[in-house]
Jmol script that loads the backbone (N, CA, C; Angstrom):
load data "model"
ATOM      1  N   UNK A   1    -316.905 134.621 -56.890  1.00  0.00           N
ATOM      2  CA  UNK A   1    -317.692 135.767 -57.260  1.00  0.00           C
ATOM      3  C   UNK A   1    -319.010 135.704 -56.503  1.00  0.00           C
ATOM      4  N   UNK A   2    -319.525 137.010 -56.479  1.00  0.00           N
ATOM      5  CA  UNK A   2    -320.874 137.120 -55.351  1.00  0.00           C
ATOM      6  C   UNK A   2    -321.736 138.025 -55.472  1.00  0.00           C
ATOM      7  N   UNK A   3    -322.904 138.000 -55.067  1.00  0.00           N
ATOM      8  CA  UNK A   3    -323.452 139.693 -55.233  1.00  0.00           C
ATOM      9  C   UNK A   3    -323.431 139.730 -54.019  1.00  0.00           C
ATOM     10  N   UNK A   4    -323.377 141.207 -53.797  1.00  0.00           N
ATOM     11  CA  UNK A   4    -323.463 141.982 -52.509  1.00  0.00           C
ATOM     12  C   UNK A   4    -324.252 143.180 -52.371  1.00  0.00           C
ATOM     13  N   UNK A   5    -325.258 143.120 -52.409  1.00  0.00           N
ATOM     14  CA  UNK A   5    -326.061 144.737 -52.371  1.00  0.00           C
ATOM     15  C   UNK A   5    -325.610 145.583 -51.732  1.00  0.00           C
ATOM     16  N   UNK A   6    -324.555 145.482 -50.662  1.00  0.00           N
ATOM     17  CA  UNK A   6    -324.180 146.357 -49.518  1.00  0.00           C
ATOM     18  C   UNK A   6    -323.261 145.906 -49.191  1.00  0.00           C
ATOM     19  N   UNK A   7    -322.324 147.193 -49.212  1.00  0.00           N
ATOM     20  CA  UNK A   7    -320.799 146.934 -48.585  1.00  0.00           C
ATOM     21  C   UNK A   7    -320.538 145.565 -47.358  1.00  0.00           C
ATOM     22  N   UNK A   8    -322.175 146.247 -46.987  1.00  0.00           N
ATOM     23  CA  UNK A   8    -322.114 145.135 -45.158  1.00  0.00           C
ATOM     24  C   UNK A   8    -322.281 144.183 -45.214  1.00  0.00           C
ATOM     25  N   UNK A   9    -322.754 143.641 -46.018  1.00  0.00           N
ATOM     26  CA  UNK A   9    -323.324 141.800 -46.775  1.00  0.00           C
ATOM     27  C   UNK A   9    -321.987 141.149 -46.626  1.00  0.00           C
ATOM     28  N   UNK A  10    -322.631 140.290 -46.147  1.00  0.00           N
ATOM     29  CA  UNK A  10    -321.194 138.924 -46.273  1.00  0.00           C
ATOM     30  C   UNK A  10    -321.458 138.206 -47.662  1.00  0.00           C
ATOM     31  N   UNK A  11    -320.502 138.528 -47.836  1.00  0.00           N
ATOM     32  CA  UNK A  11    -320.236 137.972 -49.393  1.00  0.00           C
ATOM     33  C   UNK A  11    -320.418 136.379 -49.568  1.00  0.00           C
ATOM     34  N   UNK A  12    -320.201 135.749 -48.540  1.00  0.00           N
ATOM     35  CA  UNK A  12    -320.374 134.491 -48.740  1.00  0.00           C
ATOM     36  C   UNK A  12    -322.096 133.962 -48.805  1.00  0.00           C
ATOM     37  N   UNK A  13    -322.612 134.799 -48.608  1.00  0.00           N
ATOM     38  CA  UNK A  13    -324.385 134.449 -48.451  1.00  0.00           C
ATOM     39  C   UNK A  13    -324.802 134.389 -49.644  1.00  0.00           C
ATOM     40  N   UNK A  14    -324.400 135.145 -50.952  1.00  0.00           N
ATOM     41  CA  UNK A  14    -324.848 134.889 -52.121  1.00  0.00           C
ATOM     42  C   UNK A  14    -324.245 134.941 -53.106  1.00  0.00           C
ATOM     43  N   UNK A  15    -323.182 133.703 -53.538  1.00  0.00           N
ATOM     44  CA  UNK A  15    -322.315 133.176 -54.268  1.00  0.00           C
ATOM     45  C   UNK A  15    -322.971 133.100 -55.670  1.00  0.00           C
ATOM     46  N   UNK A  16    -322.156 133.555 -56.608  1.00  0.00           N
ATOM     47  CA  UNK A  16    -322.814 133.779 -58.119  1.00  0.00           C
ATOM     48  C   UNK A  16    -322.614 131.821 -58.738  1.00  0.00           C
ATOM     49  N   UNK A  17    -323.774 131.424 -59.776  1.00  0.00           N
ATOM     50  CA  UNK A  17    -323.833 130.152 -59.764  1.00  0.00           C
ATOM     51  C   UNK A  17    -323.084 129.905 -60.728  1.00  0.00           C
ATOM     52  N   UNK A  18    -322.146 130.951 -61.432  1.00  0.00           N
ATOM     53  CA  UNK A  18    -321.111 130.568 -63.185  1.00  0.00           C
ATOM     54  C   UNK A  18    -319.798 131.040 -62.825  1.00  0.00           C
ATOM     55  N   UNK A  19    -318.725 130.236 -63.196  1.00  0.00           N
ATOM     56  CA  UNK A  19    -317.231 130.560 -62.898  1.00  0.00           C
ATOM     57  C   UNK A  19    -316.975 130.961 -63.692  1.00  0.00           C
ATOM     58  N   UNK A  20    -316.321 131.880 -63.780  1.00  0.00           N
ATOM     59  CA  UNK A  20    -315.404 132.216 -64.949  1.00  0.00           C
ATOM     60  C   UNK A  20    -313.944 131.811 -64.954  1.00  0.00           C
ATOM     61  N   UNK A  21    -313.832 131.568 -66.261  1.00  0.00           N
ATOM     62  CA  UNK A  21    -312.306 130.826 -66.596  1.00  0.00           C
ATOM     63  C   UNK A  21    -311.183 131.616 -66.879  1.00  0.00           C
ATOM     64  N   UNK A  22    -310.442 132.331 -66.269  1.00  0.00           N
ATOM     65  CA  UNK A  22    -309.716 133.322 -66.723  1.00  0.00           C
ATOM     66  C   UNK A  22    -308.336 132.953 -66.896  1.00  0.00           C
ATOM     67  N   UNK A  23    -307.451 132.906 -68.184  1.00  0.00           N
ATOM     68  CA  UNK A  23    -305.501 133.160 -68.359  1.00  0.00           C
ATOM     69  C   UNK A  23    -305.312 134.486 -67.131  1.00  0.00           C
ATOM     70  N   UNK A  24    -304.797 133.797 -66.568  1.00  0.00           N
ATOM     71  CA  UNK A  24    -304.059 135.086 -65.800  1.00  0.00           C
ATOM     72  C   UNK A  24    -302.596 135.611 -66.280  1.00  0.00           C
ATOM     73  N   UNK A  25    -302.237 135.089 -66.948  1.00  0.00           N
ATOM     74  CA  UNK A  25    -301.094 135.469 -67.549  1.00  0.00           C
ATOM     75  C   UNK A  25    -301.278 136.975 -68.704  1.00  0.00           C
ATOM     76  N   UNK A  26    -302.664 136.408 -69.617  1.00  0.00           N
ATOM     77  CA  UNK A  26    -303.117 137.279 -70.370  1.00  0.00           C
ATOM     78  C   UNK A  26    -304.158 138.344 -70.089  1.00  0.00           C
ATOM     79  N   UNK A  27    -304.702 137.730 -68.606  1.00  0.00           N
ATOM     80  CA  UNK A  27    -306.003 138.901 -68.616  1.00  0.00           C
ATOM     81  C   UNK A  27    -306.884 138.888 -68.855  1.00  0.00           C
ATOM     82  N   UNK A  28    -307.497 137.454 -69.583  1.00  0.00           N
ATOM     83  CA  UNK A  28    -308.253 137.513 -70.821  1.00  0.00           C
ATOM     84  C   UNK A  28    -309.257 136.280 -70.070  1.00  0.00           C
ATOM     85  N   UNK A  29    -310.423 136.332 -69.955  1.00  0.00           N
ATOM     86  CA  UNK A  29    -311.610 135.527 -70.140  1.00  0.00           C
ATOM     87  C   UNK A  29    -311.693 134.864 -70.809  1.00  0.00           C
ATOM     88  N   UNK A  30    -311.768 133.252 -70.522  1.00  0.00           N
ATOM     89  CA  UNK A  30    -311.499 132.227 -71.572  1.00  0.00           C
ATOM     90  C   UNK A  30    -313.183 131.848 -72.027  1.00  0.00           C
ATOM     91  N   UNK A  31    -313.619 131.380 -70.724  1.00  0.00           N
ATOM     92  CA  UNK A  31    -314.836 130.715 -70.943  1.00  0.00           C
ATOM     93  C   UNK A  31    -315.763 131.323 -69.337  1.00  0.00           C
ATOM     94  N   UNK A  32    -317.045 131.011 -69.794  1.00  0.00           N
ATOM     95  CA  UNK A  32    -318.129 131.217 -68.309  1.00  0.00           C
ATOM     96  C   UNK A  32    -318.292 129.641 -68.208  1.00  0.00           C
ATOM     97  N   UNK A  33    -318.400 128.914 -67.174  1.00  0.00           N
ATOM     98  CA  UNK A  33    -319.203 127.644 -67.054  1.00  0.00           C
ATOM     99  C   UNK A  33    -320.121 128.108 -66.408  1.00  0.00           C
ATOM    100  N   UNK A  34    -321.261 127.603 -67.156  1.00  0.00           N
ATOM    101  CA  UNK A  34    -323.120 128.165 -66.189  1.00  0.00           C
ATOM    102  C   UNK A  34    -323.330 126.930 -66.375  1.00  0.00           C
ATOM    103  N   UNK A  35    -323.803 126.515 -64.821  1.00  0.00           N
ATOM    104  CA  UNK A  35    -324.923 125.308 -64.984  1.00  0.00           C
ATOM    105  C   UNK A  35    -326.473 125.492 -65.503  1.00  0.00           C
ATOM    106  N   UNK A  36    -326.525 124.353 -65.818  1.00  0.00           N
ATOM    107  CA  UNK A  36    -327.716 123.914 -66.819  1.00  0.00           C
ATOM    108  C   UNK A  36    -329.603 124.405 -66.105  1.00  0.00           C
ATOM    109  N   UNK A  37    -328.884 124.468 -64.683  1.00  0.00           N
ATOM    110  CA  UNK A  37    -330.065 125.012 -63.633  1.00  0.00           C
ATOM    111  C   UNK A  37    -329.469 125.715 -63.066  1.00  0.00           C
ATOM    112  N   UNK A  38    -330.390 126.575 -63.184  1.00  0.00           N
ATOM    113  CA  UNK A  38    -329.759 128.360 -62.571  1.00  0.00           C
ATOM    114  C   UNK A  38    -330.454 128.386 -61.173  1.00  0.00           C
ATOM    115  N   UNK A  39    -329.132 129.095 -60.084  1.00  0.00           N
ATOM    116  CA  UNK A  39    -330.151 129.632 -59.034  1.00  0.00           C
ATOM    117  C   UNK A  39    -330.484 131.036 -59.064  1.00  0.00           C
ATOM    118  N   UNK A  40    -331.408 131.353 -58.717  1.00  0.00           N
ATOM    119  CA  UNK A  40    -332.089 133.078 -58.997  1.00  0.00           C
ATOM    120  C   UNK A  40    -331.402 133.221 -57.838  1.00  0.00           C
ATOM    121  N   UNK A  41    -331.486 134.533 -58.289  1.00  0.00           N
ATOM    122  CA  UNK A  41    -330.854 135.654 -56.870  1.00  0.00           C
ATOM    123  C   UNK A  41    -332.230 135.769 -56.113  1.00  0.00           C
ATOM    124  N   UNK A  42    -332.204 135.736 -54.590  1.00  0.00           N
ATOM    125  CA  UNK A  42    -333.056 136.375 -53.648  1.00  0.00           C
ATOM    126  C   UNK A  42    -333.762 137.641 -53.859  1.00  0.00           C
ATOM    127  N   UNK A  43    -335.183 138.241 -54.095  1.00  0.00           N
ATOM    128  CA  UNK A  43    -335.489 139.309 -54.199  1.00  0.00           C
ATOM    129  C   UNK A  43    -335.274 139.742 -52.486  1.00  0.00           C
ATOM    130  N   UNK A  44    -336.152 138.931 -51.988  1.00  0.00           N
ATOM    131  CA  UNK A  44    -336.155 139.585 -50.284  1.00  0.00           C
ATOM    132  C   UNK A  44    -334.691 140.203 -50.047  1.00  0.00           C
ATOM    133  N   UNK A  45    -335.482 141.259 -49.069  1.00  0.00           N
ATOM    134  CA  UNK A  45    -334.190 142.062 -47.989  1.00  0.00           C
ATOM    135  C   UNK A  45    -333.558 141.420 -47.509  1.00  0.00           C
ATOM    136  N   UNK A  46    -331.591 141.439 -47.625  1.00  0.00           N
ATOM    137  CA  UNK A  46    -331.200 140.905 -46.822  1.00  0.00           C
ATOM    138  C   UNK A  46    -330.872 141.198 -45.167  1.00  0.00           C
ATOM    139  N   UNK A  47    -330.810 140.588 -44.270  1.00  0.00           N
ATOM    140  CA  UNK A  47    -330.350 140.247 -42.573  1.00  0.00           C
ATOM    141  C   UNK A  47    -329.615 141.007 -42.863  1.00  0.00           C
ATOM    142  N   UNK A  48    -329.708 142.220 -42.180  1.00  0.00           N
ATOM    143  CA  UNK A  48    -328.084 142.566 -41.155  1.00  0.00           C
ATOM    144  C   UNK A  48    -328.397 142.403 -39.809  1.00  0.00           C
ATOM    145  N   UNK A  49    -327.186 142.050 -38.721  1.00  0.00           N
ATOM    146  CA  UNK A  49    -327.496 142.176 -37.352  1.00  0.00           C
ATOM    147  C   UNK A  49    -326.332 143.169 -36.945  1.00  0.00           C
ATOM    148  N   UNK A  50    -325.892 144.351 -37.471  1.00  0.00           N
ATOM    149  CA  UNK A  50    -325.400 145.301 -37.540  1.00  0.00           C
ATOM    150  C   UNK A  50    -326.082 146.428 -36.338  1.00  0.00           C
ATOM    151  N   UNK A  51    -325.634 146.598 -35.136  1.00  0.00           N
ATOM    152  CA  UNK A  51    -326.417 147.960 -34.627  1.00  0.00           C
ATOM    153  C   UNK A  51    -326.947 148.510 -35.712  1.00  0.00           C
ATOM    154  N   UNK A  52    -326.366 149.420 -36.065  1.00  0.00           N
ATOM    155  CA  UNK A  52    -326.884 150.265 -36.784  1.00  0.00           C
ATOM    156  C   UNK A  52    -327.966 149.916 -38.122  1.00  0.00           C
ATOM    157  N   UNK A  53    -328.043 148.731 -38.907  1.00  0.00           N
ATOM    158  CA  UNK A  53    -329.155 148.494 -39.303  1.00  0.00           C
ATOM    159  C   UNK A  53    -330.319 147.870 -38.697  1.00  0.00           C
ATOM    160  N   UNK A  54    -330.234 147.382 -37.146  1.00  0.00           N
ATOM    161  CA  UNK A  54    -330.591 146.968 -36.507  1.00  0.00           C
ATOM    162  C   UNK A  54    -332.038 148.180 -36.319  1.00  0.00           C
ATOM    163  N   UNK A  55    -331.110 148.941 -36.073  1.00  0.00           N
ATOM    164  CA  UNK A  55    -331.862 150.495 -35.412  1.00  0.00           C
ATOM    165  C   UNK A  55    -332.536 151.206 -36.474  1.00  0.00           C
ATOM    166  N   UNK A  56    -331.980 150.912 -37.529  1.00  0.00           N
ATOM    167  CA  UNK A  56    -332.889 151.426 -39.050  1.00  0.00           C
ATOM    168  C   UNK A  56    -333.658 150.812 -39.464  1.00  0.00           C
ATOM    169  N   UNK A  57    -334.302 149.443 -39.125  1.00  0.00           N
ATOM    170  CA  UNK A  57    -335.197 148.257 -39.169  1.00  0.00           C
ATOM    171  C   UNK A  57    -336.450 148.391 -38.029  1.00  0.00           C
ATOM    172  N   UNK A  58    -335.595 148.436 -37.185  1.00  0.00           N
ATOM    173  CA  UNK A  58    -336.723 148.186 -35.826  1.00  0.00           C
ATOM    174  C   UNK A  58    -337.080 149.569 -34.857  1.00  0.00           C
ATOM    175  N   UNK A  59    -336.173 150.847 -35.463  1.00  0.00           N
ATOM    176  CA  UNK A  59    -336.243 151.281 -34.592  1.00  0.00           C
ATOM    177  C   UNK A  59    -334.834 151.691 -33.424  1.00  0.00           C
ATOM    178  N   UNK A  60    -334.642 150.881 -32.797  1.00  0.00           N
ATOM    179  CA  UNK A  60    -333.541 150.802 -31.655  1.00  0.00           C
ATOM    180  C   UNK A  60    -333.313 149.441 -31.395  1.00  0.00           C
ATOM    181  N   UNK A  61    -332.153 149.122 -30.594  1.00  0.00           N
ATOM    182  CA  UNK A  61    -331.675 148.048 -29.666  1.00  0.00           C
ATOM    183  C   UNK A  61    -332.941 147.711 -28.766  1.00  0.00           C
ATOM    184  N   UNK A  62    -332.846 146.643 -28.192  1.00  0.00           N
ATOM    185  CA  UNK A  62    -333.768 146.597 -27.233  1.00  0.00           C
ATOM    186  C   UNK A  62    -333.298 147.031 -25.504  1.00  0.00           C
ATOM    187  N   UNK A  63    -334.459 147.339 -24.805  1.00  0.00           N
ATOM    188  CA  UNK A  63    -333.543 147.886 -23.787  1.00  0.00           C
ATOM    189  C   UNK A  63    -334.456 147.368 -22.568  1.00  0.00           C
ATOM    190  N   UNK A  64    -334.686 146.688 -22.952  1.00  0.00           N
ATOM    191  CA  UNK A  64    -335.335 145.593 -21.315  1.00  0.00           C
ATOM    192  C   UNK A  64    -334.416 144.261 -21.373  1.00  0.00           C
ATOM    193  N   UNK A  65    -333.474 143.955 -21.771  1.00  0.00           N
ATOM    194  CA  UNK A  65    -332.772 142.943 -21.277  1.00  0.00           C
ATOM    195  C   UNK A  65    -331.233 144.070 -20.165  1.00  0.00           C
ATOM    196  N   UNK A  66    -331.551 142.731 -19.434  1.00  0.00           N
ATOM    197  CA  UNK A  66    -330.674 143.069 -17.941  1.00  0.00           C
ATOM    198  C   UNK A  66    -328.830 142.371 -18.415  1.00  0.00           C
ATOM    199  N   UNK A  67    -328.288 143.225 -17.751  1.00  0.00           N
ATOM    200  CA  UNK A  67    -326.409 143.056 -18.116  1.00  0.00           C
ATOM    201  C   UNK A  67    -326.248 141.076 -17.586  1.00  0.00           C
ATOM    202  N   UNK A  68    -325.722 140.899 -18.574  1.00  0.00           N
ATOM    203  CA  UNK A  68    -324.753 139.372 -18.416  1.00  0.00           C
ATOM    204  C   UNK A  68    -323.689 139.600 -17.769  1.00  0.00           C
ATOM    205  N   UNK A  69    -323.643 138.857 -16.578  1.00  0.00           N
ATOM    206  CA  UNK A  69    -322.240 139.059 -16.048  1.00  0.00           C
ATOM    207  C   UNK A  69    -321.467 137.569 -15.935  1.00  0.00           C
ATOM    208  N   UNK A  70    -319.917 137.109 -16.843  1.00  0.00           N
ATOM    209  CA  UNK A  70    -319.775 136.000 -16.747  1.00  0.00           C
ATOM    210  C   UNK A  70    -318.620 136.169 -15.434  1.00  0.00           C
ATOM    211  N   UNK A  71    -318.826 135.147 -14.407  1.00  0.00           N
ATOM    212  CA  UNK A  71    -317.726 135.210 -12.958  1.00  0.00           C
ATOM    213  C   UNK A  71    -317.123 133.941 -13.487  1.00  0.00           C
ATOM    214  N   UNK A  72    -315.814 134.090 -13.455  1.00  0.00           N
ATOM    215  CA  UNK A  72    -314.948 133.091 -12.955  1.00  0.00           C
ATOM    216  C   UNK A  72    -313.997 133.199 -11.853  1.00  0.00           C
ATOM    217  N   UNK A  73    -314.089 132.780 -10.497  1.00  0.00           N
ATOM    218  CA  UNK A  73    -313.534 133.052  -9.599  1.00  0.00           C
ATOM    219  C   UNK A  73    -312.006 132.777  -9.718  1.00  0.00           C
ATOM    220  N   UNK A  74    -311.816 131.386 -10.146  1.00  0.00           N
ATOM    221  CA  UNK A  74    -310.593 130.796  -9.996  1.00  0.00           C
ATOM    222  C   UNK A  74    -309.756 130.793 -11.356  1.00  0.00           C
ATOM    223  N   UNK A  75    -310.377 132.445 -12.273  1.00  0.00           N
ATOM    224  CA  UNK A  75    -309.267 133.082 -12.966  1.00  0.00           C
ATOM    225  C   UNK A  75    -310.201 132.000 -14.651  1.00  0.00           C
ATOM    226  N   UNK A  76    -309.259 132.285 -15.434  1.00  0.00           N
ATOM    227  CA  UNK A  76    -309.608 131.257 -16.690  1.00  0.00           C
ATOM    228  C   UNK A  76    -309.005 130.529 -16.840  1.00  0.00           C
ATOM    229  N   UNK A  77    -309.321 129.372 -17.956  1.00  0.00           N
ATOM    230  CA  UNK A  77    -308.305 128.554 -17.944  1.00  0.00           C
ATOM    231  C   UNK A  77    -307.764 128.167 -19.360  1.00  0.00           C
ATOM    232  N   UNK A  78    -307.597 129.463 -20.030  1.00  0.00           N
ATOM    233  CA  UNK A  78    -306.588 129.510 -21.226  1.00  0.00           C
ATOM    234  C   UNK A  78    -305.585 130.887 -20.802  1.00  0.00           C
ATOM    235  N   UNK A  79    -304.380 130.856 -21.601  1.00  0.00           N
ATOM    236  CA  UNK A  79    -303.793 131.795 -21.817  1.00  0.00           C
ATOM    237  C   UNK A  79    -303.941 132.330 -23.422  1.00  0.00           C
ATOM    238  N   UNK A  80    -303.904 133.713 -23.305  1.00  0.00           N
ATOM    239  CA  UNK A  80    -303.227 134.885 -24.327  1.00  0.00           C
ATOM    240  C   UNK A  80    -302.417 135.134 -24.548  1.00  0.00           C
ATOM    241  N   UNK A  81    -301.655 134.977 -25.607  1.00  0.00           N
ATOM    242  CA  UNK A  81    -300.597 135.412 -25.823  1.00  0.00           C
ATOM    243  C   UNK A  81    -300.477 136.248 -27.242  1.00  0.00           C
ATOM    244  N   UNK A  82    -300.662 137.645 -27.293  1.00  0.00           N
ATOM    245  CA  UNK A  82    -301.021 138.223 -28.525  1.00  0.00           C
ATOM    246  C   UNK A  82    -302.333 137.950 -29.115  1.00  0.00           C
ATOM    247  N   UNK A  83    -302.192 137.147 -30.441  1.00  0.00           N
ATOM    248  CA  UNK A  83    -303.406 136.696 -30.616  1.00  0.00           C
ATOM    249  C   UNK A  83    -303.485 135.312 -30.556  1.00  0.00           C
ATOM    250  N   UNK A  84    -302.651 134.273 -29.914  1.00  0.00           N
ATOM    251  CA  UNK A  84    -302.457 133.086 -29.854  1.00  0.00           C
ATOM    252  C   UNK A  84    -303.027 132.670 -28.599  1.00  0.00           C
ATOM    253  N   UNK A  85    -303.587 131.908 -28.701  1.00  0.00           N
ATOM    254  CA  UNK A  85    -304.758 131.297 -27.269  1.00  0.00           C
ATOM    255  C   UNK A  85    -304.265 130.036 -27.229  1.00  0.00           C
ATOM    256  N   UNK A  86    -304.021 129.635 -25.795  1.00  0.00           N
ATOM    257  CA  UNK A  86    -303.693 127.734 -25.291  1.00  0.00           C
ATOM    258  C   UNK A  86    -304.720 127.490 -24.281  1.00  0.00           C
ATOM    259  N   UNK A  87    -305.371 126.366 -25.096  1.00  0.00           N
ATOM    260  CA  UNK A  87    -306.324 125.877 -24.041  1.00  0.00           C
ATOM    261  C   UNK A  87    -306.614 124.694 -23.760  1.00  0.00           C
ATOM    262  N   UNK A  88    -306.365 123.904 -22.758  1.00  0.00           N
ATOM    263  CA  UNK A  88    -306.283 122.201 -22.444  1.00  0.00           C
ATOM    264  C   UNK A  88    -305.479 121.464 -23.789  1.00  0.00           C
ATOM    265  N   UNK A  89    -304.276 122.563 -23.391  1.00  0.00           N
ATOM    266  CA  UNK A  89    -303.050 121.248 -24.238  1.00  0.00           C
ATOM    267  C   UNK A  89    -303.374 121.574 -26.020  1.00  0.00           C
ATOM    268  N   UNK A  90    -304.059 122.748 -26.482  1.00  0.00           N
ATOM    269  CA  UNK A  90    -303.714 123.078 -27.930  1.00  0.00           C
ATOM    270  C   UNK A  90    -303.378 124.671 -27.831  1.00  0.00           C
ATOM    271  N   UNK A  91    -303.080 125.024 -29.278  1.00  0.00           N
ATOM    272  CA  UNK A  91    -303.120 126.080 -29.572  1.00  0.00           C
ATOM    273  C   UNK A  91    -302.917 126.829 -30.695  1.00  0.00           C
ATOM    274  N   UNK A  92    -303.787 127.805 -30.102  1.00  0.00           N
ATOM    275  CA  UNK A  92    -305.026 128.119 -32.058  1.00  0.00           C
ATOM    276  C   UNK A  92    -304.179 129.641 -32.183  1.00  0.00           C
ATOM    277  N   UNK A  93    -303.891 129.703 -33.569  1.00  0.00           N
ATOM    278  CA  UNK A  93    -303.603 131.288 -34.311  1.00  0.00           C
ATOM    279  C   UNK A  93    -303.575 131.413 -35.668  1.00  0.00           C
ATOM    280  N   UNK A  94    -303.424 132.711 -35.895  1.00  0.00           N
ATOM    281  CA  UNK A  94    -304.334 133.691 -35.235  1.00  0.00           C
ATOM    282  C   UNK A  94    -305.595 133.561 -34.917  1.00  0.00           C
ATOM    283  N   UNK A  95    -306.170 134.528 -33.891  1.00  0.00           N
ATOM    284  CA  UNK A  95    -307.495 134.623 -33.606  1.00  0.00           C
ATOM    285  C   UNK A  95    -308.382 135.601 -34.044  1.00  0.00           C
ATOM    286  N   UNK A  96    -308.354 135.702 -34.928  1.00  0.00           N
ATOM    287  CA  UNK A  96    -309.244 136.916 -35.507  1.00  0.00           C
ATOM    288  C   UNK A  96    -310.653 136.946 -35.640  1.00  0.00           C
ATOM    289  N   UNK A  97    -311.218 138.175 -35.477  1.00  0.00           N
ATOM    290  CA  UNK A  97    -312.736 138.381 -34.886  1.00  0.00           C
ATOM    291  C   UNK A  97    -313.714 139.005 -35.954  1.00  0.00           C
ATOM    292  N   UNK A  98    -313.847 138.750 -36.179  1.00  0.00           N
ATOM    293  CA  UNK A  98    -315.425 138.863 -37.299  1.00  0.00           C
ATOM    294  C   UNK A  98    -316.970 139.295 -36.719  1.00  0.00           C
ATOM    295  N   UNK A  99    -317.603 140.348 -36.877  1.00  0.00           N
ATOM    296  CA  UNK A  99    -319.217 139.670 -36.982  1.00  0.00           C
ATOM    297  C   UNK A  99    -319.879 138.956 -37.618  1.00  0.00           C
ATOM    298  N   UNK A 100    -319.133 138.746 -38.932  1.00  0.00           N
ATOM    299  CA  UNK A 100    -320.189 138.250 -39.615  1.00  0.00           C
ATOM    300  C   UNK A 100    -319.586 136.472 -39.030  1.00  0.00           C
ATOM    301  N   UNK A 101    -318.573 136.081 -38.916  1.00  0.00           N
ATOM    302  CA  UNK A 101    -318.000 134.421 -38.862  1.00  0.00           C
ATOM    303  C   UNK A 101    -317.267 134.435 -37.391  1.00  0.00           C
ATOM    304  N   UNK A 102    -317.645 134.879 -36.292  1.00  0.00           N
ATOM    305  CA  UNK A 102    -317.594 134.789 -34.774  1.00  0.00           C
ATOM    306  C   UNK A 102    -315.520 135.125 -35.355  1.00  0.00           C
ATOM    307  N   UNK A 103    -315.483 133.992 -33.766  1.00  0.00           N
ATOM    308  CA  UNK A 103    -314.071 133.800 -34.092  1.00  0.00           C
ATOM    309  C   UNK A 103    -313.343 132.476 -35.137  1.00  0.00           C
ATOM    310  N   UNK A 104    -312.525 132.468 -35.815  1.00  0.00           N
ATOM    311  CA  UNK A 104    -312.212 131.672 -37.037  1.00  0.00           C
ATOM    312  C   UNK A 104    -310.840 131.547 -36.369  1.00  0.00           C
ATOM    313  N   UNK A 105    -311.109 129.894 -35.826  1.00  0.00           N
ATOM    314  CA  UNK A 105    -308.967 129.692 -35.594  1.00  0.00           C
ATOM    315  C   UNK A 105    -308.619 129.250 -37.314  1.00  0.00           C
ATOM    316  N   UNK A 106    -307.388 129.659 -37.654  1.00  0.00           N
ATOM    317  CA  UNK A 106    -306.587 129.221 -39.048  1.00  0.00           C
ATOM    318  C   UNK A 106    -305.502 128.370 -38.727  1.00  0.00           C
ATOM    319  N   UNK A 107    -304.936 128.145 -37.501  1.00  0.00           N
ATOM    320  CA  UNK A 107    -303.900 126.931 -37.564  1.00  0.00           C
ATOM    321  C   UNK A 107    -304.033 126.644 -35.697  1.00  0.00           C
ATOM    322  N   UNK A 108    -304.167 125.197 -35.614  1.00  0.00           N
ATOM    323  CA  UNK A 108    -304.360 124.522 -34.759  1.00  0.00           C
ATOM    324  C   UNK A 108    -303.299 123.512 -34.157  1.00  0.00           C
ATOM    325  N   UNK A 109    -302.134 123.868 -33.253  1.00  0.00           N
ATOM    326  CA  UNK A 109    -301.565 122.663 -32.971  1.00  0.00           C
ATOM    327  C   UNK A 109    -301.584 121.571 -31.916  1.00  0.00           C
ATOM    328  N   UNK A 110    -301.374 120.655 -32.391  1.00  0.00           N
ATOM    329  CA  UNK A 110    -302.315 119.779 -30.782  1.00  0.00           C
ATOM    330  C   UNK A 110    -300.555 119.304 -30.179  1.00  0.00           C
ATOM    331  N   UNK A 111    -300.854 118.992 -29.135  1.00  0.00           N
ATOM    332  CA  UNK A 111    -299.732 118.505 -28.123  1.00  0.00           C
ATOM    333  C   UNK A 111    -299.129 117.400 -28.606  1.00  0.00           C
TER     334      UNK A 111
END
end "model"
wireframe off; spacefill off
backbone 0.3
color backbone group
């Protein structure tokens, strides 16, 4: 469980500090465990690095940085395959892409 002020919040940034004990069979709320020291919720605004709240914060993007260009002449040196990537003898899937948690491999097999 978490609060989230905004759909856009990563839920993992502010984890509620009491579990609840629930029968799932019945539906029914058994018990709360609250620790004995509470953490307060954050008043401050939370971070987005969202364009678009980006631009509702500051204004705009910034526009004096110059284009990144990455060269690799002699090609890369993993393959793609769907979403399965091999690179120096492993290989990670799925690869799924996030802003808020970059890329997240979930199963890793080594040689």
């Amino acid at each position: 469980m978490y609060y989230r002020p905004s759909l856009a919040d990563n839920q993992y940034s502010l984890p509620f500090d009491f579990c609840p004990i629930v029968d799932t069979e019945n539906g029914k709320v058994i018990s709360i465990d609250i620790p004995k020291v509470r953490r307060p919720i954050p008043k401050s605004k939370i971070n987005q690095y969202l364009p678009g709240f980006i631009a509702e914060e500051y204004g705009s993007m910034r526009k004096d940085l110059k284009p990144l260009e990455v060269v690799q002449p002699e090609g890369v040196s993993f393959k793609l395959r769907g979403r399965e990537i091999e690179w120096q003898n492993f290989k990670v899937l799925p690869l799924p892409l996030s802003y808020l948690t970059t890329t997240v491999p979930h199963w890793l097999q080594l040689p």
